[in-house]
C-alpha positions in Angstrom: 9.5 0.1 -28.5 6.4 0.6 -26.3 5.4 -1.5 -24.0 3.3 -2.3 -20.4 3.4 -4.2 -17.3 0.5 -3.8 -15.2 0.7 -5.7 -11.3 -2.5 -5.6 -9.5 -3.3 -6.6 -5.8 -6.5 -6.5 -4.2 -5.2 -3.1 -2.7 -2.9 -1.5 -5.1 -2.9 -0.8 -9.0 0.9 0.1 -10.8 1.2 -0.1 -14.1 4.6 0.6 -15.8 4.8 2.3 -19.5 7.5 2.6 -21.7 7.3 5.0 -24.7 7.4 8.6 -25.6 4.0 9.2 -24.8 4.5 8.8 -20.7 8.3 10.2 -20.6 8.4 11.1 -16.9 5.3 9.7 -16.1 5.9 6.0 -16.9 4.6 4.6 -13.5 0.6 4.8 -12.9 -0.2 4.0 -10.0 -3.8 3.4 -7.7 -6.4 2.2 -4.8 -7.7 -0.9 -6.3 -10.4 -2.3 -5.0 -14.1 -1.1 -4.6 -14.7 2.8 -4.3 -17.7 5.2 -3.8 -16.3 7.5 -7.0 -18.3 6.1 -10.3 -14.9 8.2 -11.6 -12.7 5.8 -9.7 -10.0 5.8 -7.5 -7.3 9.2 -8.3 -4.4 8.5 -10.5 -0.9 9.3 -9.3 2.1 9.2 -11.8 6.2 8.8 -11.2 9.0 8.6 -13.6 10.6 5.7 -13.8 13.9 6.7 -12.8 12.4 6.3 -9.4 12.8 2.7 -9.5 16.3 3.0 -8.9 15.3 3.3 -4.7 12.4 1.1 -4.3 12.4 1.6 -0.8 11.7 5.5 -1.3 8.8 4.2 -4.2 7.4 2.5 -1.5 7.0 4.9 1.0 5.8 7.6 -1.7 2.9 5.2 -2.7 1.6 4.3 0.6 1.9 8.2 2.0 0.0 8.7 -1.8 -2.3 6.0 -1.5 -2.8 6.1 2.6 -1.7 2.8 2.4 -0.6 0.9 5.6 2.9 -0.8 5.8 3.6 -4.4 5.5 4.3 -6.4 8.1 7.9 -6.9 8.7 9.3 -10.8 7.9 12.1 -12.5 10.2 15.3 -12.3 8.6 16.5 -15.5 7.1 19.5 -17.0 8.9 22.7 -18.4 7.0 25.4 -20.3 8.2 
């Protein structure tokens, strides 16, 4: 069965596909936001089996994107 998530921020674009149609590409991903291109901001693709190390994800799309890294939280503390 096919199916789409899509999460936007006001930075980032990923949308996730599931179907034959995007086997190996299931994970769009883009600048949001506004750009000087009337084409729009460049699409980069992943396969989904990537999820499996989001930490790795991550660091692909910002390199991709020239994205900058989150700021770090505190750890929280548990007794």
């Amino acid at each position: 069965m096919a199916g789409e998530i899509v999460l936007r921020t006001s930075d980032l674009h990923l949308e996730l596909t599931i179907g034959r149609l995007r086997e190996g590409r299931e994970l769009l991903y883009r600048r949001a936001g506004v750009t000087r291109d009337p084409a729009g901001p460049p699409n980069h693709y992943a396969a989904m089996r990537e999820l499996i190390d989001p930490e790795r994800l991550a660091r692909r799309i910002r390199r991709d994107l020239e994205l900058t890294a989150p700021v770090a939280l505190p750890a929280l503390m548990t007794a």
